[in-house]
GULOLO-917014 format. One record per residue (C-alpha): residue number from 0; z negated, y, x negated; residue in one letter. Coordinates in steps of 0.5 Angstrom, whole numbers, plus 500, padded with zeros to 3 digits. Last residue first. Example, Ala and Ser with C-alpha at 12.3 -4.5 7.8 and 13.67 -1.06 7.14 Angstrom:
BEGIN
@n=1&pz=486&py=498&px=473&res=s
@n=0&pz=484&py=491&px=475&res=a
This chain:
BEGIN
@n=324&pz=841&py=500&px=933&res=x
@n=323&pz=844&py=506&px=937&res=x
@n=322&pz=850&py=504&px=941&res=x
@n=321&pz=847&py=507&px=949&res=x
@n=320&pz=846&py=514&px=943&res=x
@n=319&pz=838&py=516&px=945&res=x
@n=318&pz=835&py=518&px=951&res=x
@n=317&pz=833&py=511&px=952&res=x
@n=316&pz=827&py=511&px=946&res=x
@n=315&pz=828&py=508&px=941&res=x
@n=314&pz=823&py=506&px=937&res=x
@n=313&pz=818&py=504&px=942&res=x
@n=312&pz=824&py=500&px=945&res=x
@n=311&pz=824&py=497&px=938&res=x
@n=310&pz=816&py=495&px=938&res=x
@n=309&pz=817&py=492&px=945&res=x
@n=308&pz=822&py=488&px=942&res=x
@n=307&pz=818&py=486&px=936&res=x
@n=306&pz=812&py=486&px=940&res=x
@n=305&pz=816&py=481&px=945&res=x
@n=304&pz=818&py=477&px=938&res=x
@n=303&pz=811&py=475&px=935&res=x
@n=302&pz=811&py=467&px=939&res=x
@n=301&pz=818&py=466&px=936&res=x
@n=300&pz=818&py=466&px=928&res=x
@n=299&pz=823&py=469&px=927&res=x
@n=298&pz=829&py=471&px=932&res=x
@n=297&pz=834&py=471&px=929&res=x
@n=296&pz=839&py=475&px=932&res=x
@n=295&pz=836&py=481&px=936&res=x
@n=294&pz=842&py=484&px=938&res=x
@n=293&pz=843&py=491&px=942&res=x
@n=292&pz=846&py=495&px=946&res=x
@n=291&pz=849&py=490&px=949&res=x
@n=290&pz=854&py=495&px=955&res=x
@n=289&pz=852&py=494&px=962&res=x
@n=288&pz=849&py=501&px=964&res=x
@n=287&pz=843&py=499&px=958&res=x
@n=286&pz=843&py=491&px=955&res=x
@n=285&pz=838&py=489&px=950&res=x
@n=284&pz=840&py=482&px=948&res=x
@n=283&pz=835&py=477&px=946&res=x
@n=282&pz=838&py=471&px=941&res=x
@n=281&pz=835&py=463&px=940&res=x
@n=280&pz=841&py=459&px=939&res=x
@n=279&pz=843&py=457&px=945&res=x
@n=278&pz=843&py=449&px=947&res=x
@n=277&pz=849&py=444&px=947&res=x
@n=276&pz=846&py=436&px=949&res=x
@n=275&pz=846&py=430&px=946&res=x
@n=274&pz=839&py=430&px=943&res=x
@n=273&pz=841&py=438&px=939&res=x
@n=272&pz=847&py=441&px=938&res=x
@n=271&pz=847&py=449&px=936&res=x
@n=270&pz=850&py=454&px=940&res=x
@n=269&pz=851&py=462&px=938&res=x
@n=268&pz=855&py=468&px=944&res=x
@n=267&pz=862&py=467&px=944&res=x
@n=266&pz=861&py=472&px=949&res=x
@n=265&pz=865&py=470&px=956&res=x
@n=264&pz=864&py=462&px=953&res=x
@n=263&pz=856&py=463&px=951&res=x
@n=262&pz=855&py=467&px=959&res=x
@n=261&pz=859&py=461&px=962&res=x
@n=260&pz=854&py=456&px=958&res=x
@n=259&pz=855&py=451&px=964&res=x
@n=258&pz=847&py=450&px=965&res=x
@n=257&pz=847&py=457&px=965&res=x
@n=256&pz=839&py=458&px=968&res=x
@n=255&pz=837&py=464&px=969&res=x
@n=254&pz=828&py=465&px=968&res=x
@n=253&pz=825&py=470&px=973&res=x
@n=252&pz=819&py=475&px=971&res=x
@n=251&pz=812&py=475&px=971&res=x
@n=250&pz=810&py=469&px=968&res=x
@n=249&pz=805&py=465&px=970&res=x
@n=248&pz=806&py=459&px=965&res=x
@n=247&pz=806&py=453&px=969&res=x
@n=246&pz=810&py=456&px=975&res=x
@n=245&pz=815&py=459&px=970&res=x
@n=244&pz=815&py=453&px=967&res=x
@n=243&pz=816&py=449&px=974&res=x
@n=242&pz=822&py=454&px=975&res=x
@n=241&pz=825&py=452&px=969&res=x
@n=240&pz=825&py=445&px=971&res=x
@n=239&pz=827&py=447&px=978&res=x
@n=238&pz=833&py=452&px=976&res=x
@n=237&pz=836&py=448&px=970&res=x
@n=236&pz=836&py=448&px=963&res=x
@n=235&pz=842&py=452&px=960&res=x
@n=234&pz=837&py=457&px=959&res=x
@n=233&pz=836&py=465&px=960&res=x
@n=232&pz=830&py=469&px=960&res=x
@n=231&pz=829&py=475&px=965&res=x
@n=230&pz=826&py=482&px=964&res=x
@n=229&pz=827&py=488&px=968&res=x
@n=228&pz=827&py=496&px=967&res=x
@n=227&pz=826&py=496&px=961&res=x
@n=226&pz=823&py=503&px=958&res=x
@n=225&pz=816&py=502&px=954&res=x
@n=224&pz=813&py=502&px=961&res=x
@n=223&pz=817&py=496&px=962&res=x
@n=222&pz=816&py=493&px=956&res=x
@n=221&pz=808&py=494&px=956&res=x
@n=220&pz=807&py=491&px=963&res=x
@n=219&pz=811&py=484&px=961&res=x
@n=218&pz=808&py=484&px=953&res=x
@n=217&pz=803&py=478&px=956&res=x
@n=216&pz=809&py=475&px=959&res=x
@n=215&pz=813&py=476&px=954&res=x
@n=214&pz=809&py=474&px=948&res=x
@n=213&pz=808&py=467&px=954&res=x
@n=212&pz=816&py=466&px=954&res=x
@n=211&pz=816&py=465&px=946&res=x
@n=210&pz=809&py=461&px=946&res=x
@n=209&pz=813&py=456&px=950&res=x
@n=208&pz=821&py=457&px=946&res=x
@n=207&pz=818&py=456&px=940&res=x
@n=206&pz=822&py=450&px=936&res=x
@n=205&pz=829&py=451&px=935&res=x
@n=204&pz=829&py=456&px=930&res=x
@n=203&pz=832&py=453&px=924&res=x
@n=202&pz=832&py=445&px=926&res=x
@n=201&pz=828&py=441&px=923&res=x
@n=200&pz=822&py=441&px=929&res=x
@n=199&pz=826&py=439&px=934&res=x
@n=198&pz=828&py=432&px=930&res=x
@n=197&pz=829&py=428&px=936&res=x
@n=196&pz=830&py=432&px=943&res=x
@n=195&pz=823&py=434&px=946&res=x
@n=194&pz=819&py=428&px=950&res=x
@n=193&pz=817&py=431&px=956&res=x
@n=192&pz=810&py=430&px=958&res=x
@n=191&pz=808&py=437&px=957&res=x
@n=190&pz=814&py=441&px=958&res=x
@n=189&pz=817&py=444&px=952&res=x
@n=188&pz=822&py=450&px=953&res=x
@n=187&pz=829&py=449&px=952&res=x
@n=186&pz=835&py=453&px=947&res=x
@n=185&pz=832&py=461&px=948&res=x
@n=184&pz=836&py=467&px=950&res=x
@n=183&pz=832&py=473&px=952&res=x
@n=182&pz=835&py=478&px=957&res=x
@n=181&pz=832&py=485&px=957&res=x
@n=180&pz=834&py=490&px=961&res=x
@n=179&pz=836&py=497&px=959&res=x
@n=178&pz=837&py=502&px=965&res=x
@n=177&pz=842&py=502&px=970&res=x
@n=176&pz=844&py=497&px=973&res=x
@n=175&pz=844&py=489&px=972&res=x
@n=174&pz=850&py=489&px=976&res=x
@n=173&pz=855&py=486&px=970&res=x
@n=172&pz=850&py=480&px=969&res=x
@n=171&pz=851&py=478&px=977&res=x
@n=170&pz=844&py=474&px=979&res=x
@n=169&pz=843&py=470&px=984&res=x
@n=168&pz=837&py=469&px=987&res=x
@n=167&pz=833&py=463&px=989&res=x
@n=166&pz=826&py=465&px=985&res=x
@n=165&pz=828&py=462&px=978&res=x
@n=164&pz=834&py=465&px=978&res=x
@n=163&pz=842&py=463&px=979&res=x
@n=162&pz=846&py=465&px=975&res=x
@n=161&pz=853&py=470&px=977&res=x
@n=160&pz=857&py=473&px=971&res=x
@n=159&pz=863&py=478&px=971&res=x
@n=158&pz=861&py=479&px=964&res=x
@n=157&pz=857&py=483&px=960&res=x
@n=156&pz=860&py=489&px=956&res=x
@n=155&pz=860&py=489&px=949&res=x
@n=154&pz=858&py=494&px=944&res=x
@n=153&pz=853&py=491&px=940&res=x
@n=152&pz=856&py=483&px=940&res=x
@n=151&pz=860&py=482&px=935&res=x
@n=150&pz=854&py=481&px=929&res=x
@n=149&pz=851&py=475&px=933&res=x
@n=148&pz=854&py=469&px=929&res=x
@n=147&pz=853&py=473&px=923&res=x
@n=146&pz=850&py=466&px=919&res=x
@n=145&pz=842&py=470&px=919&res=x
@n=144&pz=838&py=465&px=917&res=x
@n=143&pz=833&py=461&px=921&res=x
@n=142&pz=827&py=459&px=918&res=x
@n=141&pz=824&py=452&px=917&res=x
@n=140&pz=818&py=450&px=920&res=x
@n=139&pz=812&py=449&px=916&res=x
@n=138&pz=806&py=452&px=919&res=x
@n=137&pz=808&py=448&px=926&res=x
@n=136&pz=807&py=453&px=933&res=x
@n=135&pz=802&py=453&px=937&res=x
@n=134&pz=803&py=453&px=946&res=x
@n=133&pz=807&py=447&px=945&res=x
@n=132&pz=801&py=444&px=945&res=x
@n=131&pz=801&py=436&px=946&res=x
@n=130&pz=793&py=433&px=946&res=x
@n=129&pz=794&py=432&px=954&res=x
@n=128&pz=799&py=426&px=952&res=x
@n=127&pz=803&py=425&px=959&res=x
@n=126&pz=804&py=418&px=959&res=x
@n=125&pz=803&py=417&px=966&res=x
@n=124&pz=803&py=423&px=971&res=x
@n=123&pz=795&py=425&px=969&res=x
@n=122&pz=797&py=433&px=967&res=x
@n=121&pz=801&py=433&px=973&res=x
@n=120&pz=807&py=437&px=974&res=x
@n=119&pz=809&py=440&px=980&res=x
@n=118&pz=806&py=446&px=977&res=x
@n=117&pz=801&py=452&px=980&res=x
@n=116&pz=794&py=447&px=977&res=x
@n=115&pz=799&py=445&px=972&res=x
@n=114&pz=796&py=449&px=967&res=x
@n=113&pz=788&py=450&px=968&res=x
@n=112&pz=789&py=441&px=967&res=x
@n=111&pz=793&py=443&px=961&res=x
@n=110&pz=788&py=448&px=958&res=x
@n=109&pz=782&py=444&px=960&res=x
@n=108&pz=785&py=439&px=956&res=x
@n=107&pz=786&py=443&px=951&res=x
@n=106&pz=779&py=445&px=950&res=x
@n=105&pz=776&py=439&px=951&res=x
@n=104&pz=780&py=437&px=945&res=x
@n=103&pz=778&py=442&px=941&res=x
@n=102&pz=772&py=442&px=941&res=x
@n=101&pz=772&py=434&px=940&res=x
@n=100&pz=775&py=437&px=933&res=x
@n=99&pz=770&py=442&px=932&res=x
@n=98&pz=764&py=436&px=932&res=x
@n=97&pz=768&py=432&px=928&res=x
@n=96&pz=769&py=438&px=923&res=x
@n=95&pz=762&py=439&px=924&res=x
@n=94&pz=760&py=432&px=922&res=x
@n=93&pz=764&py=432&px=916&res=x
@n=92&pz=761&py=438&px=913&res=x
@n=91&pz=754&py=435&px=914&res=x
@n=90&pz=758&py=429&px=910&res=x
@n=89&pz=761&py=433&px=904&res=x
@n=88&pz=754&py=438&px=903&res=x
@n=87&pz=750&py=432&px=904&res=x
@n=86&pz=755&py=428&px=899&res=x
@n=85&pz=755&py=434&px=893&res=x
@n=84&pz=747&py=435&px=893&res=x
@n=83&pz=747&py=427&px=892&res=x
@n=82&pz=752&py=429&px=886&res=x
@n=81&pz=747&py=433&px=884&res=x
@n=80&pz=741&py=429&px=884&res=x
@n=79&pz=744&py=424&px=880&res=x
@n=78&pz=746&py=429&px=874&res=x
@n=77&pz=752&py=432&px=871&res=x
@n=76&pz=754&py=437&px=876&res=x
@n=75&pz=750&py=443&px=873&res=x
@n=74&pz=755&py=443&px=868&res=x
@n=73&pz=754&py=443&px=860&res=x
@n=72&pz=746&py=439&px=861&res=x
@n=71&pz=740&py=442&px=858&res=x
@n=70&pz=734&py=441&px=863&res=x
@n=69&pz=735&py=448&px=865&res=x
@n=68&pz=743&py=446&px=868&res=x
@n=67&pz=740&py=440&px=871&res=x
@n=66&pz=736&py=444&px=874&res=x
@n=65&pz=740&py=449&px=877&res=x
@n=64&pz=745&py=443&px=880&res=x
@n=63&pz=738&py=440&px=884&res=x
@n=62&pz=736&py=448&px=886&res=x
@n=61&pz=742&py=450&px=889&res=x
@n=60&pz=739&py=447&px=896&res=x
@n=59&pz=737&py=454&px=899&res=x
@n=58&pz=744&py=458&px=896&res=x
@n=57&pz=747&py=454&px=901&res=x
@n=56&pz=754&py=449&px=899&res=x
@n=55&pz=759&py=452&px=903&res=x
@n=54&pz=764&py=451&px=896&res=x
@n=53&pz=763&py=459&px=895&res=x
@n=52&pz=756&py=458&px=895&res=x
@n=51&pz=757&py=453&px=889&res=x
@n=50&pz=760&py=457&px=885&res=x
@n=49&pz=755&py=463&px=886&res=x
@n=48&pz=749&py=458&px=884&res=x
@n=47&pz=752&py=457&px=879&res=x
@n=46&pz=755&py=464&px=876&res=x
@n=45&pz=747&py=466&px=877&res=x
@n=44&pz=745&py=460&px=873&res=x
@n=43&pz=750&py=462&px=868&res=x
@n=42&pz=748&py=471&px=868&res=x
@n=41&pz=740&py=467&px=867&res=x
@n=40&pz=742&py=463&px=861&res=x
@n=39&pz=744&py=469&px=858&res=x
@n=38&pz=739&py=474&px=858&res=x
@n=37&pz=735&py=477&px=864&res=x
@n=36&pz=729&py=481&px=863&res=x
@n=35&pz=725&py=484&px=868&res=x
@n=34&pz=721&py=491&px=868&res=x
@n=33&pz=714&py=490&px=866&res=x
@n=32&pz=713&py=496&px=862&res=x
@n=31&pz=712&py=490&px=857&res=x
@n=30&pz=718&py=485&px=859&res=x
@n=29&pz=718&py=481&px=864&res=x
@n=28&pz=722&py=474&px=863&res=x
@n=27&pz=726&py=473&px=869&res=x
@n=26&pz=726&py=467&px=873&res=x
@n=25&pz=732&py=466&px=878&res=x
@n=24&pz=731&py=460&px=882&res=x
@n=23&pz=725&py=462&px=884&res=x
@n=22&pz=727&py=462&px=892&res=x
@n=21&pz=725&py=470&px=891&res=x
@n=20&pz=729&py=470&px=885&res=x
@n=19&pz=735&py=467&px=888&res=x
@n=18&pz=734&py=474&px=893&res=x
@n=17&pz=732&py=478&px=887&res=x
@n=16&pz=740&py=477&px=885&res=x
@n=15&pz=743&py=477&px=891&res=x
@n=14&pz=741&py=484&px=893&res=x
@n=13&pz=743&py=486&px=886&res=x
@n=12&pz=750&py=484&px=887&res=x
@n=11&pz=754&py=478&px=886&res=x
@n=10&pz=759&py=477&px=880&res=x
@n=9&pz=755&py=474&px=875&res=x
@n=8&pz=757&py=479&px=869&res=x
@n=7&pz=757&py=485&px=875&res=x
@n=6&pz=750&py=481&px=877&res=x
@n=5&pz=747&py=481&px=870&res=x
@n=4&pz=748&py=488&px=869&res=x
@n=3&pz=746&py=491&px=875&res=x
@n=2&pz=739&py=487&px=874&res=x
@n=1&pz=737&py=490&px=866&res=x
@n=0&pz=739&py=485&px=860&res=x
């Protein structure tokens, strides 16, 4: 068979195929025009060969595993010096992985020292472990599910409500202005060095608050130039913990502590218990000329929702109906 047909059949390219010849682990009978000859054991030692390159072993150290293919064997694995081929791969593979991991680490630590440099907090207080991220998110959280605890809200006005802001101000929800504002309602951010309340990963939409904030923060500019007038973020947390993650976090905006849940009593806004505290389900509400125009409830995963929310502005843009959405 000519060379297209043994790289379809192996599943390689022609490229690929001269190049294993190069390396002599291909070697071709010749026919009398002097063009190459492949049969079938050639397509197997190709189809090896891409096997193995597919586990990262290189093409270049193939040669035992082919070997023991030509001396007969049914699996190029089935010889001493193949498996002594598997443990090189195995053990330079591990060399790198703790070669990536102390990486890691260091780049962590430096996070964390770069940090705290504007925070209160100080990455060496006792018990603070440098290795917490609260900037990544588990693969395996579980999704919150629409329970229609948020349903009534488009449509109603913000109360007569004042809060207290992370820059000292006080802030009335119902003279926010003209224009939309976006307020994004999270139950606590982590803090490096402060345990989060036992079994925080388990609860539907608890966990994310941090990477949240921070899709915020790197999607501030473009929100305003998308139509928002203003950003806040709202916790039961008080002023001086969240001023610290404002601080820490570099965010453009004032966070609004509700410590009392007022604002959950006035809109029957969603709550959840968690280490003996009450804490707000996870909601963004964009409100225009005071009304709540409309609901983001539940939000998952977190760390994506200010694009979300900026894709949403983006599609509706303020001339539209204050109710729409």
């Amino acid at each position: 068979m000519q060379i297209g047909e043994l790289a379809r059949r192996a599943g390689v390219t022609t490229k690929a195929v001269r190049y294993y010849e190069s390396l002599g682990l291909l070697t071709p009978a010749r026919r009398a025009n002097g063009y190459r000859d492949y049969d079938e054991h050639d397509v197997r030692l190709a189809q090896e060969i891409r096997a193995l390159s597919s586990l990262g072993i290189p093409v270049e150290r193939t040669r035992p595993f082919l070997e023991c293919l030509v001396a007969g064997h049914t699996h190029g694995d089935d010889c001493p010096a193949s498996l002594a081929g598997y443990r090189d791969a195995i053990r330079e593979l591990t060399q790198r992985i703790e070669g990536l991991t102390a990486r890691r680490a260091k780049l962590i630590a430096h996070l964390q020292v770069a940090a705290h440099r504007n925070s209160g907090v100080s990455p060496a207080d006792e018990g603070m472990d440098l290795m917490t991220d609260y900037t990544n998110l588990p693969a395996d959280l579980p999704v919150p599910e629409d329970d229609g605890a948020a349903a009534h809200l488009p449509g109603m006005k913000l109360p007569e409500l004042a809060l207290l802001g992370t820059g000292g101000e006080t802030i009335r929800l119902d003279e926010l202005g003209a224009g939309r504002t976006v307020v994004y309602i999270y139950p606590l951010t982590g803090r490096p060095g402060v345990d989060l309340p036992e079994g925080w990963d388990a609860i539907p939409g608890a966990r994310g608050c941090t990477p949240e904030a921070c899709g915020f923060r790197d999607h501030h500019q473009d929100l305003l130039a998308a139509g928002a007038v203003a950003v806040f973020g709202l916790s039961t947390q008080d002023s001086e913990y969240q001023r610290e993650v404002v601080e820490r976090l570099h965010l453009p905006f004032p966070m609004l502590s509700d410590p009392d849940r007022s604002l959950a009593r006035a809109l029957d806004l969603p709550t959840f218990e968690a280490g003996g505290m009450t804490l707000y389900k996870r909601l963004t509400l964009i409100i225009r000329d005071g009304v709540i125009e409309h609901v983001f409830y539940p939000i998952f995963p977190p760390g994506e929702h200010a694009s979300q929310v900026l894709s949403w502005l983006r599609d509706n843009p303020r001339q539209a109906s204050p109710l729409a959405g």
